[in-house]
N, CA, C and O atoms as CSV, one atom per row, in Angstrom:
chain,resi,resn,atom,element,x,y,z
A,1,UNK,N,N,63.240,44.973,0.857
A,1,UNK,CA,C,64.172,45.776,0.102
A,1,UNK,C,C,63.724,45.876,-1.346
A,1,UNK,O,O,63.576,44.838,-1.991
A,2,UNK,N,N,63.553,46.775,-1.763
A,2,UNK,CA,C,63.556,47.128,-3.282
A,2,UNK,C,C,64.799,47.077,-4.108
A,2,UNK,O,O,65.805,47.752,-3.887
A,3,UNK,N,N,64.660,46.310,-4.977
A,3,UNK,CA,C,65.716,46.256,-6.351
A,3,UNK,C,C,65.708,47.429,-7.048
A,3,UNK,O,O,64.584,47.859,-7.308
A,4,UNK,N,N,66.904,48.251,-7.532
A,4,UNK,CA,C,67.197,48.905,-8.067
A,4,UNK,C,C,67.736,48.653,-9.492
A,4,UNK,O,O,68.962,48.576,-9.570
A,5,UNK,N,N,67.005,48.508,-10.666
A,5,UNK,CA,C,66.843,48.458,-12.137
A,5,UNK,C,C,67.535,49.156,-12.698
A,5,UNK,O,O,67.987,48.689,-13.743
A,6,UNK,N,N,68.054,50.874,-12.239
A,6,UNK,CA,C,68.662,51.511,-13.101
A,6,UNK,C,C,70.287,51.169,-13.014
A,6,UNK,O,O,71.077,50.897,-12.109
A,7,UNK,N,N,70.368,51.386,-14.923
A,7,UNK,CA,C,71.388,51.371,-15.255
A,7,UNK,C,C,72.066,52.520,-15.900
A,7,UNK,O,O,71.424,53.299,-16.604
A,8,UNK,N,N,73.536,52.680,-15.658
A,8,UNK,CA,C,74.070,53.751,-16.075
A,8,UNK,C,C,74.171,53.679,-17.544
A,8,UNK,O,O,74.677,52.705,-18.102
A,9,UNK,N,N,73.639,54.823,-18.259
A,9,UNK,CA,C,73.578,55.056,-19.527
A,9,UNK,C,C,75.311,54.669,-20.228
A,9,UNK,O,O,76.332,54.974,-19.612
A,10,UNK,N,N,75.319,54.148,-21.231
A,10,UNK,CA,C,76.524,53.779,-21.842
A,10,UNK,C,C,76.797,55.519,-22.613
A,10,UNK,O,O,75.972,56.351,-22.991
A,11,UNK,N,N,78.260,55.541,-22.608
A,11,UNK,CA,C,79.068,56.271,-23.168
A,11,UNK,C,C,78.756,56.740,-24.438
A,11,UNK,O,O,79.354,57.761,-24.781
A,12,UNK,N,N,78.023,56.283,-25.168
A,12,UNK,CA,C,77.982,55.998,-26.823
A,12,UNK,C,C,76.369,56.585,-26.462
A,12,UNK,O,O,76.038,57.521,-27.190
A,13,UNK,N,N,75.523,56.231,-25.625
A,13,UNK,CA,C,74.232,56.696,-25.749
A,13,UNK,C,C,74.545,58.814,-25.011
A,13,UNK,O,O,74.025,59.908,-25.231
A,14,UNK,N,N,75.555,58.328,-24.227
A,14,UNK,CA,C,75.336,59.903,-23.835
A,14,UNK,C,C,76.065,60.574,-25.091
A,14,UNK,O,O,75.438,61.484,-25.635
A,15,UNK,N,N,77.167,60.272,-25.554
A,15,UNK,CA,C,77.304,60.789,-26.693
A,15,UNK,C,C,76.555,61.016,-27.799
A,15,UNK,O,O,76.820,61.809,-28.703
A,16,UNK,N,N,75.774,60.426,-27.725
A,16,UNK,CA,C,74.842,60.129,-29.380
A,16,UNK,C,C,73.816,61.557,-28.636
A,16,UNK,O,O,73.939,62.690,-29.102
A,17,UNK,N,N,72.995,61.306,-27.642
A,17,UNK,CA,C,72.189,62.343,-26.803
A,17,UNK,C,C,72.401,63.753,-26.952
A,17,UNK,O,O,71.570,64.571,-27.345
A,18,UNK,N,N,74.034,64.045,-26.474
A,18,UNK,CA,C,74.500,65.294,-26.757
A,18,UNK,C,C,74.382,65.876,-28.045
A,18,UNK,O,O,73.882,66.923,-28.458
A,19,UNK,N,N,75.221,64.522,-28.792
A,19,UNK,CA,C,75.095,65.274,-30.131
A,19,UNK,C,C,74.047,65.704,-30.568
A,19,UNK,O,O,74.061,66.854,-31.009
A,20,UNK,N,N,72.964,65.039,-30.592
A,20,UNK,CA,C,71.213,65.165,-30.617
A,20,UNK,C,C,71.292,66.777,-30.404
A,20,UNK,O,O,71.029,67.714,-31.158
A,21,UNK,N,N,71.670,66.724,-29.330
A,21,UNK,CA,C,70.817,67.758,-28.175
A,21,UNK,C,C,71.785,69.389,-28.876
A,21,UNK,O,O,71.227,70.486,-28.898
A,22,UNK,N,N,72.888,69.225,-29.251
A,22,UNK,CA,C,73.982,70.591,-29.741
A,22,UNK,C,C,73.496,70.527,-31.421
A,22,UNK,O,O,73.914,71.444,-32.128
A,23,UNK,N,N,72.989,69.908,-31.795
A,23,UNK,CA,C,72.447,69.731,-33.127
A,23,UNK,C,C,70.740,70.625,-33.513
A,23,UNK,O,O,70.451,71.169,-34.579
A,24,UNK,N,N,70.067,70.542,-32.555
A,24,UNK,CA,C,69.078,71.168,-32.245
A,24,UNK,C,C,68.543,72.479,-31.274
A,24,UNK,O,O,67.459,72.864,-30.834
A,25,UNK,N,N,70.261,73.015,-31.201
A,25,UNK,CA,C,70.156,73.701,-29.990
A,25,UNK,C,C,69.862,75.398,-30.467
A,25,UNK,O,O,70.384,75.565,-31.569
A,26,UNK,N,N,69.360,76.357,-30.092
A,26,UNK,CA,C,69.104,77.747,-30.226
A,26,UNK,C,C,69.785,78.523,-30.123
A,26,UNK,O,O,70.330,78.275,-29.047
A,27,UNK,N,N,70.415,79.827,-30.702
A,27,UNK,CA,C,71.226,80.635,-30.657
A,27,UNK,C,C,71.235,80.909,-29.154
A,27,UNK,O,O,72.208,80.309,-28.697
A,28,UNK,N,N,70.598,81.532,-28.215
A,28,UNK,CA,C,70.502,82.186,-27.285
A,28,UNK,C,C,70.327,80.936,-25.596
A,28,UNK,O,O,70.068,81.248,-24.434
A,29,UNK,N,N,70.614,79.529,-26.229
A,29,UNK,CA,C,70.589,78.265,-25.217
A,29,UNK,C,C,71.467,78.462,-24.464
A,29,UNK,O,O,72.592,78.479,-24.964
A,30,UNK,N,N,71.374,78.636,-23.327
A,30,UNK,CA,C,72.564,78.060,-22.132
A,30,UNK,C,C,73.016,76.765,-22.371
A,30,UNK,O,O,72.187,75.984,-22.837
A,31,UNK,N,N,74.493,76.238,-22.090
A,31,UNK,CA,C,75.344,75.014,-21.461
A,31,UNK,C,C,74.358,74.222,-20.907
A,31,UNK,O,O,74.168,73.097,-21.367
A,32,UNK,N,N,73.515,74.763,-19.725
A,32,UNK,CA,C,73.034,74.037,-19.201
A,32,UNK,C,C,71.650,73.604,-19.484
A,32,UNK,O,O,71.196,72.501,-19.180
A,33,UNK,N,N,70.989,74.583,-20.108
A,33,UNK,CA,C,69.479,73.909,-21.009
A,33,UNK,C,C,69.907,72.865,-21.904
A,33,UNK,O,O,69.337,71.809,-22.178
A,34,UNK,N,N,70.777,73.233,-22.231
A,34,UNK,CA,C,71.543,71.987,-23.660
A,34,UNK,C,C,71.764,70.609,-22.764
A,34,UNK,O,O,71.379,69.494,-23.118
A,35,UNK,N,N,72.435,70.902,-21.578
A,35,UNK,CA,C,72.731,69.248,-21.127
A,35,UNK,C,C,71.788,68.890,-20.461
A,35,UNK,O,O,72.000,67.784,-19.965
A,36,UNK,N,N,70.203,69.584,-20.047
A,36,UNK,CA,C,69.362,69.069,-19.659
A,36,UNK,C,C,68.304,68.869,-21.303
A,36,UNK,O,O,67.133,68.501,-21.206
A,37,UNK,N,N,68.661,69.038,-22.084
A,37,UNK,CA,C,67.799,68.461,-23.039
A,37,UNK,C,C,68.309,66.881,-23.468
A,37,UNK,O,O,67.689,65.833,-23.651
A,38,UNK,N,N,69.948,67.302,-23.542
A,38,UNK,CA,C,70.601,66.222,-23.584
A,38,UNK,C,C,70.465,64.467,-22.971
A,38,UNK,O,O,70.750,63.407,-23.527
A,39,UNK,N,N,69.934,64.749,-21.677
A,39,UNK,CA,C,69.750,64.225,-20.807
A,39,UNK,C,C,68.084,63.466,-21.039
A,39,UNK,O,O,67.869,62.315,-20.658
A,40,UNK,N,N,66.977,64.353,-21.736
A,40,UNK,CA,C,65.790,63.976,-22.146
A,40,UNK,C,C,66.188,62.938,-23.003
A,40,UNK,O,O,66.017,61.735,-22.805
A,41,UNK,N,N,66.822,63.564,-24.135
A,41,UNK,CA,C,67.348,62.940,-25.065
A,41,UNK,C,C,67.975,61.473,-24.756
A,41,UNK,O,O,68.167,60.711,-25.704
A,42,UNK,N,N,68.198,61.196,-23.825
A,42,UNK,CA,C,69.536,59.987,-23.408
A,42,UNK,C,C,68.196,59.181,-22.929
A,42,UNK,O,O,68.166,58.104,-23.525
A,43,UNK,N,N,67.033,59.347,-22.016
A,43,UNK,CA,C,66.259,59.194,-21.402
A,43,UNK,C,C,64.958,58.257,-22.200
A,43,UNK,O,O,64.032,57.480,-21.967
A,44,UNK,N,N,65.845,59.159,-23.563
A,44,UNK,CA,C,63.921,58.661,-24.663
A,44,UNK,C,C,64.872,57.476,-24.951
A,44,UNK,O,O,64.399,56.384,-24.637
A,45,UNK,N,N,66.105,57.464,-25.481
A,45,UNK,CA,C,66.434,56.507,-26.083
A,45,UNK,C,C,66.660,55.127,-25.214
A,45,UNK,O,O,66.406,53.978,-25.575
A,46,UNK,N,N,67.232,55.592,-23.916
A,46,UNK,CA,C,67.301,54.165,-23.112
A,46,UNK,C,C,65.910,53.356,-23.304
A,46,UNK,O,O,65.793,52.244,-23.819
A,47,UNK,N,N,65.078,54.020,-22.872
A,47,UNK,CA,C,63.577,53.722,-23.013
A,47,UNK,C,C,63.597,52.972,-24.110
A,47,UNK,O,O,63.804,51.759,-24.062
A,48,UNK,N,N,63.345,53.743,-25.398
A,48,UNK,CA,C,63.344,52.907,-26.560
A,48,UNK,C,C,64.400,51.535,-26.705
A,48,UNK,O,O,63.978,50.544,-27.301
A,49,UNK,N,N,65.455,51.541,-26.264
A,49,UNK,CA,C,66.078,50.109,-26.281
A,49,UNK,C,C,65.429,48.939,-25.486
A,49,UNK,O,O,65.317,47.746,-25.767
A,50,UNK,N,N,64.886,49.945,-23.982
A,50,UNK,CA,C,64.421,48.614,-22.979
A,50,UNK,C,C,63.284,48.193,-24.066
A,50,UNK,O,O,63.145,47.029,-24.441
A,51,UNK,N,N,62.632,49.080,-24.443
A,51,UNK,CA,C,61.175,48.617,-25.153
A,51,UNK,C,C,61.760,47.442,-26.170
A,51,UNK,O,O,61.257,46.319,-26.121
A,52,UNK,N,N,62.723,47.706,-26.992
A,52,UNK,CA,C,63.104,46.808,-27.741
A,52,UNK,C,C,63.718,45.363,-27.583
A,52,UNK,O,O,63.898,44.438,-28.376
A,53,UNK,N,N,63.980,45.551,-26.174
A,53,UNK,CA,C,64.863,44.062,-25.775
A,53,UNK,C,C,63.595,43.579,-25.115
A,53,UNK,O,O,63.523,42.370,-24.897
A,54,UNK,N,N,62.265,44.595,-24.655
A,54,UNK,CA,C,61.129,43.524,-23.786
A,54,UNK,C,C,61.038,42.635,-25.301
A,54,UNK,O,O,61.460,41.500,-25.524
A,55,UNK,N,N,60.292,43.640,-26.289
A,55,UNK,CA,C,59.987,42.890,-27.664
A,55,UNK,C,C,60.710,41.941,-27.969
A,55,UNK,O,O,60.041,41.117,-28.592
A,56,UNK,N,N,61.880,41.592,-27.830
A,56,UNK,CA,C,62.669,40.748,-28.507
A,56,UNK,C,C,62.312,38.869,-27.370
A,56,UNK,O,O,62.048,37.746,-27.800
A,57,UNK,N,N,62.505,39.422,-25.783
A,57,UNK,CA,C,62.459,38.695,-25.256
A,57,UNK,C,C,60.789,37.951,-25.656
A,57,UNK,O,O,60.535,36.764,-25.859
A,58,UNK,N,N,60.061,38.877,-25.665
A,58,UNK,CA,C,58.623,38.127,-25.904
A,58,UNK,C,C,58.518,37.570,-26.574
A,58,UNK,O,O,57.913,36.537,-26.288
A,59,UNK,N,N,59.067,37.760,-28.252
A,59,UNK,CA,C,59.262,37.434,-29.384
A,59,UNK,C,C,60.263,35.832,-29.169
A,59,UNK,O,O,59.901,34.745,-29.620
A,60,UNK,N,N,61.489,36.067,-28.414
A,60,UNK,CA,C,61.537,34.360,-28.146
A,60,UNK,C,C,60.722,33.591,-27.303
A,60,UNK,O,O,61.015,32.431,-27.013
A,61,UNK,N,N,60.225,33.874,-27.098
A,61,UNK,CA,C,59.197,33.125,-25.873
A,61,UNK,C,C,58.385,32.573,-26.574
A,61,UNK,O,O,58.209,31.356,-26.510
A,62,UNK,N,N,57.434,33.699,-27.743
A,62,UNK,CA,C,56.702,32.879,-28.476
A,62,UNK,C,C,57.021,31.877,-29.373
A,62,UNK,O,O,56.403,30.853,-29.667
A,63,UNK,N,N,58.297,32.410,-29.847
A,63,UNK,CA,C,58.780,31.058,-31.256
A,63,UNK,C,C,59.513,29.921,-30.371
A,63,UNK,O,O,59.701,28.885,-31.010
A,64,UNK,N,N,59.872,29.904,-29.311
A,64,UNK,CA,C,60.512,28.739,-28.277
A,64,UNK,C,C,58.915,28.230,-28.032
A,64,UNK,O,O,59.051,27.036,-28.297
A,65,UNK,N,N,57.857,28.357,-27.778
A,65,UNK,CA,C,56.491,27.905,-26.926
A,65,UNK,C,C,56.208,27.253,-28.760
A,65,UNK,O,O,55.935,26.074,-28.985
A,66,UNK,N,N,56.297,27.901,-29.432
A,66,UNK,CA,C,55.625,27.040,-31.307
A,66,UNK,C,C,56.789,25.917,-31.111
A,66,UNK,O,O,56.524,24.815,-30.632
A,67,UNK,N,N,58.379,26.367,-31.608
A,67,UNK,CA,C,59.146,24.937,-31.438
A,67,UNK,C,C,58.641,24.085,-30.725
A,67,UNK,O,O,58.255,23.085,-31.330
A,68,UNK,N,N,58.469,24.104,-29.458
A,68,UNK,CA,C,57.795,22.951,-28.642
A,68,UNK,C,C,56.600,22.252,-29.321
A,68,UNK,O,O,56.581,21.057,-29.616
A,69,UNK,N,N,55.732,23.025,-29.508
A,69,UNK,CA,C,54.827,22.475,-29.576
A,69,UNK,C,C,54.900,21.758,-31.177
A,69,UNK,O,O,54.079,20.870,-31.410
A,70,UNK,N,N,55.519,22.005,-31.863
A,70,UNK,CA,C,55.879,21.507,-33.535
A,70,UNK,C,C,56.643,19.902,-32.714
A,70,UNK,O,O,56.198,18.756,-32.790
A,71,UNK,N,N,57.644,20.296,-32.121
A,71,UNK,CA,C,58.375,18.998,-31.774
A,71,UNK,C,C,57.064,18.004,-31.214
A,71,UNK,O,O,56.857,16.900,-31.718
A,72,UNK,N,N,56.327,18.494,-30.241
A,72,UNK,CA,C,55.801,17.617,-29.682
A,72,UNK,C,C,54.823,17.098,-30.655
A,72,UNK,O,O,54.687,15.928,-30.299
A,73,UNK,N,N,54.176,17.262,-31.523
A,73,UNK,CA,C,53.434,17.244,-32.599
A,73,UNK,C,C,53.980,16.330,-33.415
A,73,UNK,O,O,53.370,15.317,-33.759
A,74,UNK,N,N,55.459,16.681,-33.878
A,74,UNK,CA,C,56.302,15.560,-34.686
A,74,UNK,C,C,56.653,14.600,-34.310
A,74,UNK,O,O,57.229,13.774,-35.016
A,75,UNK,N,N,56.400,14.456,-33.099
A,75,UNK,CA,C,57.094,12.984,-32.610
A,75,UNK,C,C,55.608,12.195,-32.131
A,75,UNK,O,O,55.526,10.969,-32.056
A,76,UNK,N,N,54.528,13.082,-31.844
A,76,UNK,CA,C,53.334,12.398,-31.806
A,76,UNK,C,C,52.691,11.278,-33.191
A,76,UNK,O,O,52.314,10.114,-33.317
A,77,UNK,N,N,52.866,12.459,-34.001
A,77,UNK,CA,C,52.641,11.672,-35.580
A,77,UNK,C,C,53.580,10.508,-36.095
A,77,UNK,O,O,53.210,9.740,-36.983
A,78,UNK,N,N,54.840,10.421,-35.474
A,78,UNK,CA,C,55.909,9.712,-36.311
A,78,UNK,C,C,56.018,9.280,-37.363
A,78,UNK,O,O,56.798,8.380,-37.677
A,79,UNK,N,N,55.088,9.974,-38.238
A,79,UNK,CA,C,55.899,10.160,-39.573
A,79,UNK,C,C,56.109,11.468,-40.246
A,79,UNK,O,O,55.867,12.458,-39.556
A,80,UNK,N,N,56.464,11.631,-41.313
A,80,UNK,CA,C,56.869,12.566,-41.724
A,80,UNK,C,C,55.887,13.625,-42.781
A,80,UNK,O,O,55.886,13.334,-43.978
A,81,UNK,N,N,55.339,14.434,-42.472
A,81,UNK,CA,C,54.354,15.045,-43.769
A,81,UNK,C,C,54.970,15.727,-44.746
A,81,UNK,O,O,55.917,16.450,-44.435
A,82,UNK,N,N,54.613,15.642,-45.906
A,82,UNK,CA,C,54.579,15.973,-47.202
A,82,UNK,C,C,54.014,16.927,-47.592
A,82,UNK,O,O,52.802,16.776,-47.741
A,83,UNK,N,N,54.639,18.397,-47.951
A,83,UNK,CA,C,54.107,19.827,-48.344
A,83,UNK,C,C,53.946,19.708,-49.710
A,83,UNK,O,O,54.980,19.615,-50.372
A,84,UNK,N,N,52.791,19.688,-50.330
A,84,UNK,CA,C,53.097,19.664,-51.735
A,84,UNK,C,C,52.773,21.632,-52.093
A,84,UNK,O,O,52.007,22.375,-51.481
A,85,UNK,N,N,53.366,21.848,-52.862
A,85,UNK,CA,C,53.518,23.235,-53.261
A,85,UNK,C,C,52.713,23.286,-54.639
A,85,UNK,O,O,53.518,23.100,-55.552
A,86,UNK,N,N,51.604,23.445,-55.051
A,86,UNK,CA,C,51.247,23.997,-55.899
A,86,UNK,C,C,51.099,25.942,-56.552
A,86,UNK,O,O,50.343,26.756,-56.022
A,87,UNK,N,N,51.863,26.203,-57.547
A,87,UNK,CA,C,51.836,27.309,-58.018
A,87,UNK,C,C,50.810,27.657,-58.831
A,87,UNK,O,O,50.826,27.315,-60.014
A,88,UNK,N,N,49.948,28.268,-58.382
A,88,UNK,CA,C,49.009,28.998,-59.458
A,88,UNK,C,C,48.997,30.605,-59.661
A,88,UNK,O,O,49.001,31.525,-58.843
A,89,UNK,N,N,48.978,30.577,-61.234
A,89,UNK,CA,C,48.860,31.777,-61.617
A,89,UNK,C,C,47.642,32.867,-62.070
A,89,UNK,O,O,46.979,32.462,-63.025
A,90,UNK,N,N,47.425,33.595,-61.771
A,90,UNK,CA,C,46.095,34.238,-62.053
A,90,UNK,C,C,45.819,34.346,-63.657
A,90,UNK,O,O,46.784,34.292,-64.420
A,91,UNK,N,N,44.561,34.491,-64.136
A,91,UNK,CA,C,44.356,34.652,-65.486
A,91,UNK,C,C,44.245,35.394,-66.184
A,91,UNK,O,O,44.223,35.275,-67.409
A,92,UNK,N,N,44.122,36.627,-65.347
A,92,UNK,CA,C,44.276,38.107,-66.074
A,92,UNK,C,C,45.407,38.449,-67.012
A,92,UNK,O,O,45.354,38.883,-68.163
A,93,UNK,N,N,46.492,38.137,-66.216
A,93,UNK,CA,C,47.903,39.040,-67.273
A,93,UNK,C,C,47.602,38.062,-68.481
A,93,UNK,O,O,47.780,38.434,-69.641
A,94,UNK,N,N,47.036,36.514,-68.095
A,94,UNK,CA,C,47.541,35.693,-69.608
A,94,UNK,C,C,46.216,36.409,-70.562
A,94,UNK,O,O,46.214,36.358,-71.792
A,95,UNK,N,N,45.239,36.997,-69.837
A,95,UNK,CA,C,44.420,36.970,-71.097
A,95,UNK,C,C,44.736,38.628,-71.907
A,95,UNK,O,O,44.787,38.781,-73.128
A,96,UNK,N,N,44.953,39.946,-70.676
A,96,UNK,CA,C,45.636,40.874,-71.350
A,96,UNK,C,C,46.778,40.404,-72.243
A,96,UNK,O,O,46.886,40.955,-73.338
A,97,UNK,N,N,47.592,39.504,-71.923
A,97,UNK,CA,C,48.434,39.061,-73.067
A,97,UNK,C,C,48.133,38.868,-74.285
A,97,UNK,O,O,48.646,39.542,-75.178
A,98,UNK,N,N,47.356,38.026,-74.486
A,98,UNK,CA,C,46.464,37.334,-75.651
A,98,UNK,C,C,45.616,38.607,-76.795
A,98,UNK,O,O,45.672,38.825,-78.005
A,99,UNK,N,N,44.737,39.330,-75.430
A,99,UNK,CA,C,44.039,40.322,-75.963
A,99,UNK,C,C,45.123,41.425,-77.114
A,99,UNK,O,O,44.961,41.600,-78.322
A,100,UNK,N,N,46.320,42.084,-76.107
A,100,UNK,CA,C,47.143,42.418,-76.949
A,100,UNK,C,C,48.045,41.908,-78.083
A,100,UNK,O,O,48.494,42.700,-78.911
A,101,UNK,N,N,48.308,40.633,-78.128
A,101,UNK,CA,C,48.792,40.380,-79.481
A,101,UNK,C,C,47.365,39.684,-80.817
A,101,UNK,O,O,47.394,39.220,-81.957
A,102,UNK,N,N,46.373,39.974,-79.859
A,102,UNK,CA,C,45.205,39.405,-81.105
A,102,UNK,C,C,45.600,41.335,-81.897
A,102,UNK,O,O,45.909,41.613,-83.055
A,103,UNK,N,N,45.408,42.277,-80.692
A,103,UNK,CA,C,44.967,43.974,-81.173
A,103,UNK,C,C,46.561,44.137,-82.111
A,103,UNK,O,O,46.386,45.220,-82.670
A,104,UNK,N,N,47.434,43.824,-82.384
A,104,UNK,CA,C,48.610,44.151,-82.891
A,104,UNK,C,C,48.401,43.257,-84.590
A,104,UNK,O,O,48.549,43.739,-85.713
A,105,UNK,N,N,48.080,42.083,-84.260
A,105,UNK,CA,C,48.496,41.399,-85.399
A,105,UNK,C,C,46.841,42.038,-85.963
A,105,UNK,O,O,47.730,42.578,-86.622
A,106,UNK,N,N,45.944,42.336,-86.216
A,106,UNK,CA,C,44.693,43.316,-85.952
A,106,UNK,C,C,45.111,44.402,-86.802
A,106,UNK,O,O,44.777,44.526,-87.981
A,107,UNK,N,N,45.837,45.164,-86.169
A,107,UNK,CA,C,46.519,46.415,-86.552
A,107,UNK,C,C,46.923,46.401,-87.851
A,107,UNK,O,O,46.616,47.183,-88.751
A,108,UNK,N,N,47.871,45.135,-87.885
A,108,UNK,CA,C,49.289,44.869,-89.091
A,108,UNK,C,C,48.614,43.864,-90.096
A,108,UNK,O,O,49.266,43.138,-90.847
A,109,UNK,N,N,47.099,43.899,-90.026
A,109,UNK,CA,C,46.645,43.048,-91.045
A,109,UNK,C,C,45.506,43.852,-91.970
A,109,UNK,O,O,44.938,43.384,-92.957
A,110,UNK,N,N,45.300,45.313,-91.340
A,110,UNK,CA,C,44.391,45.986,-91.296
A,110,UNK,C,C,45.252,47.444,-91.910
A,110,UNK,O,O,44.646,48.507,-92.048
């Protein structure tokens, strides 16, 4: 027996579809070209959600498979490591800095 996957489009997606679809529609469109565009329309977007919930599911899979492996890591080491954060700043802006108040006081002495 084959499983059957499809699901009936929610209320809010066929609505949103239509509107799509009467929003873009041609002076001279039939009722019924309109609710078969409508229907494209309903079609792209289900799509685009499944695509978005595969992404999401993969996306926990990978950060659940790192947790693990961080835990197992932390309890291997049993102790605790120490991030030290050093900030460094580049030397350019300080020396354009410098350069411009040597060229000002330069200016006002001159």
């Amino acid at each position: 027996m084959t499983k059957n996957n499809y699901q009936k489009p929610s209320q809010q997606t066929q609505e949103e579809a239509l509107k799509i679809a009467r929003g873009t529609q041609r002076p001279a469109q039939t009722k019924e070209q309109t609710r078969l565009i409508a229907q494209g329309i309903q079609k792209g977007i289900d799509l685009y959600k499944k695509q978005q919930k595969e992404k999401a599911r993969d996306l926990n899979r990978k950060l659940k498979k790192i947790s693990n492996k961080k835990e197992q890591s932390t309890e291997l080491d049993g102790h605790e490591i120490q991030l030290e954060i050093v900030y460094r700043q580049h030397w350019l802006p300080w020396l354009l800095l410098t350069l411009t108040w040597l060229a000002i006081g330069i200016y006002f002495l001159f």
